[in-house]
py3Dmol code that shows the C-alpha trace and the ligand (Angstrom):
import py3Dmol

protein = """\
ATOM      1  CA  UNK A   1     123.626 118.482  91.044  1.00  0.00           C
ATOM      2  CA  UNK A   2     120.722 116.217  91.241  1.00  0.00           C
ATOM      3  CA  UNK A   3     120.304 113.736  88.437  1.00  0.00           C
ATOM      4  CA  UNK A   4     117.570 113.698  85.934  1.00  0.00           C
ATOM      5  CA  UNK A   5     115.127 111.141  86.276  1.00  0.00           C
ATOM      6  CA  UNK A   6     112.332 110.397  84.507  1.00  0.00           C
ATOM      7  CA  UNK A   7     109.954 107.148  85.195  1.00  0.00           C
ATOM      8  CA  UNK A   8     106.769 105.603  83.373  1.00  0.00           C
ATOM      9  CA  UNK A   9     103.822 104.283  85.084  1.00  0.00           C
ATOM     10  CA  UNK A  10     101.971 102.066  82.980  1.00  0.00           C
ATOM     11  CA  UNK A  11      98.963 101.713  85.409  1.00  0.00           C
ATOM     12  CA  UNK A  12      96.124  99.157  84.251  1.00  0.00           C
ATOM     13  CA  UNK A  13      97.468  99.027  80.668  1.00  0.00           C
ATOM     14  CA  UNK A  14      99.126  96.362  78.113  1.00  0.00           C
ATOM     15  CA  UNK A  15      99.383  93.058  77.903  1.00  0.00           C
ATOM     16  CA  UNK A  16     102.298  90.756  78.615  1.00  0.00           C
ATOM     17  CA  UNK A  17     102.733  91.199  74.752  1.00  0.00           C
ATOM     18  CA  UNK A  18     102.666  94.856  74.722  1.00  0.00           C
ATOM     19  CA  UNK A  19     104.733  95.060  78.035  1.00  0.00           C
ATOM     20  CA  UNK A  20     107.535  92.864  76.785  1.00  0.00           C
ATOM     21  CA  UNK A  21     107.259  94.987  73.302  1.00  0.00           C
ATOM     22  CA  UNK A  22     107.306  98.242  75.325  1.00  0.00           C
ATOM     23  CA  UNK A  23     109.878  97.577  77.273  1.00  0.00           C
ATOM     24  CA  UNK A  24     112.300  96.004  74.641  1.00  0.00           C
ATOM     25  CA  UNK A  25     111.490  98.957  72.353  1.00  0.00           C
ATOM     26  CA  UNK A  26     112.480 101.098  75.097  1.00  0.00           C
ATOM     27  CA  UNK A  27     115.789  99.321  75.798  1.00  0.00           C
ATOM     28  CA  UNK A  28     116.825  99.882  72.405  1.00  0.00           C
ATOM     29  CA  UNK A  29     116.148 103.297  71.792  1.00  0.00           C
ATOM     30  CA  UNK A  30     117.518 104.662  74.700  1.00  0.00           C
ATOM     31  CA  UNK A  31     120.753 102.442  74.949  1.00  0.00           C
ATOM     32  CA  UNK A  32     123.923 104.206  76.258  1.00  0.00           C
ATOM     33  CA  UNK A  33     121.928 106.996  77.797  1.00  0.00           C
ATOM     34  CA  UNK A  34     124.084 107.629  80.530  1.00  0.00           C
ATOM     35  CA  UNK A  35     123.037 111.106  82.119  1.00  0.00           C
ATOM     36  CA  UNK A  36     119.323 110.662  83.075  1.00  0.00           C
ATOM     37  CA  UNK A  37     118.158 107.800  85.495  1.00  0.00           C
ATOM     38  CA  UNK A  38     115.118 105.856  84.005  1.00  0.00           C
ATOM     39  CA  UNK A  39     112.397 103.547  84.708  1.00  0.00           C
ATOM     40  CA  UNK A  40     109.249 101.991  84.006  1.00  0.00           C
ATOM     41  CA  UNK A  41     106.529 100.888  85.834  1.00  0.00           C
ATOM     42  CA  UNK A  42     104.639  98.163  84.917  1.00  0.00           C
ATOM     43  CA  UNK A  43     101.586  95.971  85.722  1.00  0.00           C
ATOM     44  CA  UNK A  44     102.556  93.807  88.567  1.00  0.00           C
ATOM     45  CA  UNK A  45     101.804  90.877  86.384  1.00  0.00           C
ATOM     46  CA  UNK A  46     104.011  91.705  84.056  1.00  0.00           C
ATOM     47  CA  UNK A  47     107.446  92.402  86.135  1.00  0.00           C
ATOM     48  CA  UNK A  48     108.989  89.237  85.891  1.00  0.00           C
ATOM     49  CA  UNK A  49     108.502  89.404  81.942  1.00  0.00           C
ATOM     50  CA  UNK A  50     109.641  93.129  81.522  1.00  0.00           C
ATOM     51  CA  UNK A  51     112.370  92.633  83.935  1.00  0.00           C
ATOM     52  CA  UNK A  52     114.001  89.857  81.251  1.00  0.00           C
ATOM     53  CA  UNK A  53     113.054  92.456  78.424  1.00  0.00           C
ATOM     54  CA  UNK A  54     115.181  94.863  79.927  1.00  0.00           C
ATOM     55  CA  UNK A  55     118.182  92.948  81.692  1.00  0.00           C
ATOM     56  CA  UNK A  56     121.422  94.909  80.449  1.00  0.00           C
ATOM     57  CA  UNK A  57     119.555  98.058  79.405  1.00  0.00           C
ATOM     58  CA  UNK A  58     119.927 101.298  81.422  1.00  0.00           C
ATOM     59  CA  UNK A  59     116.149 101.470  82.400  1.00  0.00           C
ATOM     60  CA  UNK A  60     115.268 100.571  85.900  1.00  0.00           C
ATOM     61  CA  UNK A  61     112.117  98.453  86.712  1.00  0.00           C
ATOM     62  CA  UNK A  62     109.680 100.278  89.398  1.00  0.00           C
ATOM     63  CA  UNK A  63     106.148  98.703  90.810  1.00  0.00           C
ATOM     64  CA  UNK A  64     103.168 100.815  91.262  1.00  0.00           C
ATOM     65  CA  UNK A  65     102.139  99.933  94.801  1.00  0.00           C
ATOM     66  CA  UNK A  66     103.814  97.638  97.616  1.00  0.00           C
ATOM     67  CA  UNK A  67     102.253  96.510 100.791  1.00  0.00           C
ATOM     68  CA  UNK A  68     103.928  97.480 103.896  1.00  0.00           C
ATOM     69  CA  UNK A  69     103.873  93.949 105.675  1.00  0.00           C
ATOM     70  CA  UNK A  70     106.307  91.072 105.344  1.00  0.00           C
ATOM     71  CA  UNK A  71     104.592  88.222 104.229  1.00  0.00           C
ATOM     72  CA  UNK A  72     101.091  86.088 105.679  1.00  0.00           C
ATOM     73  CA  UNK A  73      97.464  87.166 105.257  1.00  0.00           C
ATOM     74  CA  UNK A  74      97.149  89.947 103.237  1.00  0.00           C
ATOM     75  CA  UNK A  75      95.759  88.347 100.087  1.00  0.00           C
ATOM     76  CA  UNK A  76      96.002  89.918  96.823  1.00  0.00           C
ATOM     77  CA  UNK A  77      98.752  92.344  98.480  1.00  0.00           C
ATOM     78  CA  UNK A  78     102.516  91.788  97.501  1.00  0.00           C
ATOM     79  CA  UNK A  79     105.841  92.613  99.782  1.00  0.00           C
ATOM     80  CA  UNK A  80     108.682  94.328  99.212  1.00  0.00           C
ATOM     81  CA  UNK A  81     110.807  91.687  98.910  1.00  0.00           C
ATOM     82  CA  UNK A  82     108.380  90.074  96.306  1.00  0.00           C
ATOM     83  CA  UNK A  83     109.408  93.330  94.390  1.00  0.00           C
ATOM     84  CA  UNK A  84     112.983  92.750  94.897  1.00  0.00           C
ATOM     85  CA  UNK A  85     112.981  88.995  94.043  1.00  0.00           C
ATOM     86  CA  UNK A  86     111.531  90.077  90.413  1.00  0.00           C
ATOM     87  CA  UNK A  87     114.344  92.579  90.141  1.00  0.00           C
ATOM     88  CA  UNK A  88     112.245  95.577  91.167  1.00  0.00           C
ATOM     89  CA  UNK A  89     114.404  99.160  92.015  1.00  0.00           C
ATOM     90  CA  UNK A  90     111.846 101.708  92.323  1.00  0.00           C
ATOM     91  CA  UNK A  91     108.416 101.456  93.837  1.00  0.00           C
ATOM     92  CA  UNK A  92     105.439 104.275  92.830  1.00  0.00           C
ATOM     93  CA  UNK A  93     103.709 105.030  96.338  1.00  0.00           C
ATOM     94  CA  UNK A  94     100.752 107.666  96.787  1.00  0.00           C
ATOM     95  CA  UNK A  95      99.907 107.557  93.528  1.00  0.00           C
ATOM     96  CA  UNK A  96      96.528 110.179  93.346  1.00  0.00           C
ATOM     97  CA  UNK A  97      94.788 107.049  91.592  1.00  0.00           C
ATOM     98  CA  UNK A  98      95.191 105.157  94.638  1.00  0.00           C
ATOM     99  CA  UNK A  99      94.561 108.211  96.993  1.00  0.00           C
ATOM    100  CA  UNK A 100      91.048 108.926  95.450  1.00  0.00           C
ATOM    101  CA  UNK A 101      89.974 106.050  93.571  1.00  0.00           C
ATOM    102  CA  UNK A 102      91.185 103.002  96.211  1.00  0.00           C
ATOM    103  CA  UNK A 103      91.067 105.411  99.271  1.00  0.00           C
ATOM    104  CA  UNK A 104      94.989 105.388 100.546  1.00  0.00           C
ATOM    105  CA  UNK A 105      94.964 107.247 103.850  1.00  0.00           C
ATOM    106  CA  UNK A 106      98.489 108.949 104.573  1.00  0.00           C
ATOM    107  CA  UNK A 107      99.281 106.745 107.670  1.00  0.00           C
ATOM    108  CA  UNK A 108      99.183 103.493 104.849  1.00  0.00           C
ATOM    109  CA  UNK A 109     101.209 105.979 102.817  1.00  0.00           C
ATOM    110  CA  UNK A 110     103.520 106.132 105.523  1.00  0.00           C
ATOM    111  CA  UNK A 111     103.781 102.886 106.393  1.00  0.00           C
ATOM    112  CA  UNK A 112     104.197 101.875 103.169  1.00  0.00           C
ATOM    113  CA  UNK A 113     106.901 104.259 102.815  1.00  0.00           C
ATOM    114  CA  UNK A 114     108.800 103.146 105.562  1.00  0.00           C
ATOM    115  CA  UNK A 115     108.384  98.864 104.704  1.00  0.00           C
ATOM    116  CA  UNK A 116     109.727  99.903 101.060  1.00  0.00           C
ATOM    117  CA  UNK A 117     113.106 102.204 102.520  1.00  0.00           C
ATOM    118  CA  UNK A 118     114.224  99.728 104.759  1.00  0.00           C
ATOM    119  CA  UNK A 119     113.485  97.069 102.199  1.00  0.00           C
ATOM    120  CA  UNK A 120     116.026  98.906 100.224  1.00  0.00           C
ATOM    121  CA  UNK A 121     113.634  99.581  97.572  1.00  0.00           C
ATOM    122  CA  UNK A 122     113.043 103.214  96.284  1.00  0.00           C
ATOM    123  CA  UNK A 123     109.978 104.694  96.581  1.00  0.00           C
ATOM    124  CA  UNK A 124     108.359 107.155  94.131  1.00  0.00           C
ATOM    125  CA  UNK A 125     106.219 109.472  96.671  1.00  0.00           C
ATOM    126  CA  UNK A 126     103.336 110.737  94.877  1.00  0.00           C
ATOM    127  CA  UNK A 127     101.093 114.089  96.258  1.00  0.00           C
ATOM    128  CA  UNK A 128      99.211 116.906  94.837  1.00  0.00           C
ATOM    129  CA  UNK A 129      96.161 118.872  95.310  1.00  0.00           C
ATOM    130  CA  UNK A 130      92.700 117.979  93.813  1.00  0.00           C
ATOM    131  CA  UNK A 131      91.002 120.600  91.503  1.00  0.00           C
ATOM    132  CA  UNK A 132      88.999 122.031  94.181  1.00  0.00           C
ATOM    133  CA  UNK A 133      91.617 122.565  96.544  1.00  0.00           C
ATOM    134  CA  UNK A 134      93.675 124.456  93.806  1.00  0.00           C
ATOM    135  CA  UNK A 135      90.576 126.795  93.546  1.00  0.00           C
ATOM    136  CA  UNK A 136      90.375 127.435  96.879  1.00  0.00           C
ATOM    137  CA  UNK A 137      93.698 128.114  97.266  1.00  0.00           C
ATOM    138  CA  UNK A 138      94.733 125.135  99.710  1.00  0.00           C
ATOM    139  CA  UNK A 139      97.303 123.527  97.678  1.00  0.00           C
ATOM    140  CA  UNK A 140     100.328 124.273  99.526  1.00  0.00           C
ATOM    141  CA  UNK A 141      98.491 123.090 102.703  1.00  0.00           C
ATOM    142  CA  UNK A 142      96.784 120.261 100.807  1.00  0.00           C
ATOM    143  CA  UNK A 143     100.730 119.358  99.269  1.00  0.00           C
ATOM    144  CA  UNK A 144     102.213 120.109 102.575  1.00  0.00           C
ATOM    145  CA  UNK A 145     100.459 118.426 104.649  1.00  0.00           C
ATOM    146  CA  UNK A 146     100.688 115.252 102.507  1.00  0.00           C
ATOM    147  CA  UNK A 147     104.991 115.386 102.537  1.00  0.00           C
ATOM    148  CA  UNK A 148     104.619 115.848 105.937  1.00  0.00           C
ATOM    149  CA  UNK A 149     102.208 112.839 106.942  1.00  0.00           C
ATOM    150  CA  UNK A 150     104.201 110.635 104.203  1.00  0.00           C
ATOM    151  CA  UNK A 151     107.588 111.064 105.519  1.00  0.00           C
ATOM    152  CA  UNK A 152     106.435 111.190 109.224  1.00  0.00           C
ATOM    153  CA  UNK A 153     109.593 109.734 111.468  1.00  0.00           C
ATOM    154  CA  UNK A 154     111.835 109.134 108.737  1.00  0.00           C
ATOM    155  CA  UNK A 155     114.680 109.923 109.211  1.00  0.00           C
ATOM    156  CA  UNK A 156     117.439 112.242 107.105  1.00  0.00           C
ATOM    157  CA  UNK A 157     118.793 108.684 106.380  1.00  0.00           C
ATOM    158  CA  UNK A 158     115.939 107.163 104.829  1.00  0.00           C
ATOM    159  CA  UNK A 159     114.263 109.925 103.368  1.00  0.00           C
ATOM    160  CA  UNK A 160     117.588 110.504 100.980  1.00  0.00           C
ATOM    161  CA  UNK A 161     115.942 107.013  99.066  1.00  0.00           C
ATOM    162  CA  UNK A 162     112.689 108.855  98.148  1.00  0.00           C
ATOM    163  CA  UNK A 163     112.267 110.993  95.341  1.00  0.00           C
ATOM    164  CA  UNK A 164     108.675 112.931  95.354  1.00  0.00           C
ATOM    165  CA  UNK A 165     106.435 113.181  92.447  1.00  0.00           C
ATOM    166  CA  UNK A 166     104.642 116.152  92.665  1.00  0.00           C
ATOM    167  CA  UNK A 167     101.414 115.332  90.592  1.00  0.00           C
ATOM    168  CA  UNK A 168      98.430 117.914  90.946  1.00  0.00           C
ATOM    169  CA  UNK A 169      95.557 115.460  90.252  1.00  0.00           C
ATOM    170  CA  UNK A 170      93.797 117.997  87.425  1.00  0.00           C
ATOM    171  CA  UNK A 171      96.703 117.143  85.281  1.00  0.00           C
ATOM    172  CA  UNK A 172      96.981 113.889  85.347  1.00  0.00           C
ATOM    173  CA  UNK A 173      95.377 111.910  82.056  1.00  0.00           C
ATOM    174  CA  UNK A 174      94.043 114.763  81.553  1.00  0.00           C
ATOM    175  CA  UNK A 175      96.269 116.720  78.750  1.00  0.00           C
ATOM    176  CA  UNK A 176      96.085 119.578  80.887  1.00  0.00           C
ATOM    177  CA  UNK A 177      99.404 120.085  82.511  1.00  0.00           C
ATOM    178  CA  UNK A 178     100.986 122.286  85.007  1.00  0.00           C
ATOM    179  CA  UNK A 179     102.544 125.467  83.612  1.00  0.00           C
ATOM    180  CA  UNK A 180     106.311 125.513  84.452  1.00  0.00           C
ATOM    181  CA  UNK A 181     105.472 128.614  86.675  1.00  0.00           C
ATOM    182  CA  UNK A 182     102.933 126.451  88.877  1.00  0.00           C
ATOM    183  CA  UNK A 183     105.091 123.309  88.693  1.00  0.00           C
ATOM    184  CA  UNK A 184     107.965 125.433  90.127  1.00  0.00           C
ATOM    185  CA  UNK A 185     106.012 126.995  92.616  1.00  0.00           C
ATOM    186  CA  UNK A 186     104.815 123.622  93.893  1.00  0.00           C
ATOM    187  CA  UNK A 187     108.136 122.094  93.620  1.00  0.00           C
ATOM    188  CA  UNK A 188     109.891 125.037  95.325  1.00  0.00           C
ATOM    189  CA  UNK A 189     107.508 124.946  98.461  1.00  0.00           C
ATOM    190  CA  UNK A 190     108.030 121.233  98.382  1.00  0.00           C
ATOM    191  CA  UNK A 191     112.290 121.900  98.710  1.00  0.00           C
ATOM    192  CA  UNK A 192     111.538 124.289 101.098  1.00  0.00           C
ATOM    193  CA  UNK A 193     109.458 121.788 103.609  1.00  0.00           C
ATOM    194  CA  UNK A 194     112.313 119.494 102.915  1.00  0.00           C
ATOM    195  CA  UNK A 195     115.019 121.765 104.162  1.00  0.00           C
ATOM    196  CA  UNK A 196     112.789 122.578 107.362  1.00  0.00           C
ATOM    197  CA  UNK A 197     112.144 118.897 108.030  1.00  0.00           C
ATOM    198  CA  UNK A 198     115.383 117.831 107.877  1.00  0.00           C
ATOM    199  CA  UNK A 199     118.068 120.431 106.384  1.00  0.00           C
ATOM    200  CA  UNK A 200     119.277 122.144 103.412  1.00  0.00           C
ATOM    201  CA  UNK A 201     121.563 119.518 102.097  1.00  0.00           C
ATOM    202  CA  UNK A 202     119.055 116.528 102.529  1.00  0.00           C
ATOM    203  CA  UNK A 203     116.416 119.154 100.941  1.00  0.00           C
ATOM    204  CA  UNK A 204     119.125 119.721  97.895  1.00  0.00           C
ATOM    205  CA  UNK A 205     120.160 116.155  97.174  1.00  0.00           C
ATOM    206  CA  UNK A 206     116.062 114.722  97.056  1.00  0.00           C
ATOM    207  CA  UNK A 207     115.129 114.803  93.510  1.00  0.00           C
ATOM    208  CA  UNK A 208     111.075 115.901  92.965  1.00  0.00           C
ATOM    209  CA  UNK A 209     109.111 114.500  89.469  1.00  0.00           C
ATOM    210  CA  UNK A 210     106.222 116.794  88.192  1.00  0.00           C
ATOM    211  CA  UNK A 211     103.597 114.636  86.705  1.00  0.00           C
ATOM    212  CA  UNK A 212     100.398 115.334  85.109  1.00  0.00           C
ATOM    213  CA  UNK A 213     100.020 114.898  81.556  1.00  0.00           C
ATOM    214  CA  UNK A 214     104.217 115.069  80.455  1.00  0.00           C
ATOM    215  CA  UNK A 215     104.669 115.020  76.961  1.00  0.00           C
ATOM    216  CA  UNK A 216     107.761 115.666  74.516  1.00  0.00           C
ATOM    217  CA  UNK A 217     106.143 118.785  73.851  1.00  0.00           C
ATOM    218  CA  UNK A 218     106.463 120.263  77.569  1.00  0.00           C
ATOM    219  CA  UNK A 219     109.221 118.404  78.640  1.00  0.00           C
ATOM    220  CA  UNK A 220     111.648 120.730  77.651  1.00  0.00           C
ATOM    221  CA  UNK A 221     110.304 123.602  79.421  1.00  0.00           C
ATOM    222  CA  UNK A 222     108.921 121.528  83.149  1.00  0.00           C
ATOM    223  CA  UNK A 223     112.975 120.467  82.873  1.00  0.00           C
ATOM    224  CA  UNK A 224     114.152 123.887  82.346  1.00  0.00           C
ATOM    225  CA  UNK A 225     112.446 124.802  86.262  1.00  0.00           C
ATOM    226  CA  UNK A 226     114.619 125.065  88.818  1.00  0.00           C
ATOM    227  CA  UNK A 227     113.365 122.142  91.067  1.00  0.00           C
ATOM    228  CA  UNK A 228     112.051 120.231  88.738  1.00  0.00           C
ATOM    229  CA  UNK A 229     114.343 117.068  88.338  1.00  0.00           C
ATOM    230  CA  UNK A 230     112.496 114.619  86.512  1.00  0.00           C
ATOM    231  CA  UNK A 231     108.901 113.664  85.152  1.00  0.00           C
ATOM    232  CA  UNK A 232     106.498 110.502  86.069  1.00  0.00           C
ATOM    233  CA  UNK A 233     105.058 110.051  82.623  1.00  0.00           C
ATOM    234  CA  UNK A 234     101.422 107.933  82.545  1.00  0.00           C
ATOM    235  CA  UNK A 235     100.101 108.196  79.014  1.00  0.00           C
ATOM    236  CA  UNK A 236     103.268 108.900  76.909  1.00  0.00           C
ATOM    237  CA  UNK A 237     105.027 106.241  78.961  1.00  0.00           C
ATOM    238  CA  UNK A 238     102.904 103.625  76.809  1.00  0.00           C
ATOM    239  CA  UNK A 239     104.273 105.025  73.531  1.00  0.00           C
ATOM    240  CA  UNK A 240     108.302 104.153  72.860  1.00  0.00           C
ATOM    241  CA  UNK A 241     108.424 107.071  70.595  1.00  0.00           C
ATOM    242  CA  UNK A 242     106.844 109.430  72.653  1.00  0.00           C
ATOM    243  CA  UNK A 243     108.816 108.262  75.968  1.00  0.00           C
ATOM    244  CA  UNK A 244     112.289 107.787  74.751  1.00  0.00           C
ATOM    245  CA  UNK A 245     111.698 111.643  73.024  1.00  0.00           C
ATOM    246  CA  UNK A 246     110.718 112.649  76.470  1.00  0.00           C
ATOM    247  CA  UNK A 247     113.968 110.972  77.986  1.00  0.00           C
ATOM    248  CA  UNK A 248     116.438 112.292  75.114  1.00  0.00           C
ATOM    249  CA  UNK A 249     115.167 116.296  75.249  1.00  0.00           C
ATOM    250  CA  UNK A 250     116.968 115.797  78.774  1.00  0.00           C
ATOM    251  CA  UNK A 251     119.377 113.748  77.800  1.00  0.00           C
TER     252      UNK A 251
END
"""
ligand_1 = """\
10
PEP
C 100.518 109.523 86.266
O 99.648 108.677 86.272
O 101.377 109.490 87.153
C 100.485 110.531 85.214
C 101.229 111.573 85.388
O 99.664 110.314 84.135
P 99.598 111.190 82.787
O 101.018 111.463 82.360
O 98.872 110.350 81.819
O 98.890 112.455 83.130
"""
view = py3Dmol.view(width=600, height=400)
view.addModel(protein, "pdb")
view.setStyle({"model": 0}, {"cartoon": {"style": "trace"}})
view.addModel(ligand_1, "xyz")
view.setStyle({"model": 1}, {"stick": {}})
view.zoomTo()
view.show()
């Protein structure tokens, strides 16, 4: 059985106020939650302080980007091992905002991918399909084709540290989400690739997010899918009540 997990990404948003407040209201509402992995991720800025709001809680700390290199000339990017150093588990990679609005290729996917596994850090692999490409029904190839170019020459090994996030861009920020029946449908195709990339027990112990405008109101039914084992919450991440309600309907 693959473990419920459910992350926030914060993206451009709070202050190191609000972060510190977020994250400490978090810790205390959802204290002793045991059967669902969590995490947030903040501002990049803000780690170090959200890390200390949340030392001894039960909810992880996750980055929203990484760069794949070690350390030197890369200014304004930060390492993996910058991540770990402020306590960092998870790492979002992909993300569609950073497909589409900073112009990520999948080869920096990829390499990113790869710096963050053998870091030891766990990436959150973001894909999904663009409105258009849903219409024109490309979105397994669009979907496919982005697992595929993300994980290329990973091994079983490392791939068993990702978990994907599938996140059709039309949802996300939108309040438009993904029926359960096209959420499964996505994630099942998704398993699927898995199995024939590697095999069926790698395929069955990777756990895949649906995000794209997750609420407490749908999280009940994305959860109920088959191969749906989590949720990457944007907006309702930023609200304790709404997040920890997301996190307890699982729970
Ligand atoms: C996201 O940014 O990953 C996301 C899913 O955002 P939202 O929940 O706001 O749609």
């Amino acid at each position: 059985m693959r473990k419920a997990f459910i992350a926030g990404n914060w993206k451009m948003n709070t202050n190191c106020a609000g972060a510190e407040g977020l994250a400490s209201g978090l810790a205390e509402k959802l204290k002793g939650i045991e059967t669902v992995d969590i995490a947030v991720c903040p501002p990049s800025v803000y780690l170090q302080s959200v890390a200390k709001a949340l030392s001894s809680s039960n909810i992880a700390l996750g980055a929203q980007d990484v760069y794949f290199e070690g350390s030197g000339a890369y200014t304004g990017e930060i390492s993996c091992e910058m991540l770990k150093d402020v306590c960092c588990t998870y790492v979002i990679i992909g993300h569609s905002e950073r497909r589409h609005k900073i112009g990520e290729t999948d080869e920096l996917i990829n390499k990113k991918l790869s710096a963050a596994i053998s870091s030891g850090l766990l990436p959150i692999f973001c894909v999904g399909e663009l409105l258009e490409q849903r219409e024109a029904g490309e979105t397994e190839t669009v979907v496919a084709g982005q697992v595929k170019k993300g994980l290329a020459g990973l091994n079983a090994d490392k791939v068993l540290a990702v978990t994907v996030a599938y996140e059709p861009v039309w949802a996300i920020g939108t309040g438009v989400n993904a029926t359960s029946q096209q959420a499964q449908e996505v994630h099942a195709m998704i398993r699927q690739l898995l199995a024939d990339m590697y095999d069926e027990s790698v395929a069955q112990q990777i756990r895949i997010q649906y995000g794209g405008s997750a609420k407490p109101a749908n999280t009940a039914e994305l959860m109920a899918c088959e191969d749906v084992d989590g949720l990457l919450g944007g907006g309702a991440s930023l609200k304790v009540n709404d997040f920890a309600a997301m996190i307890k309907t699982v729970a």
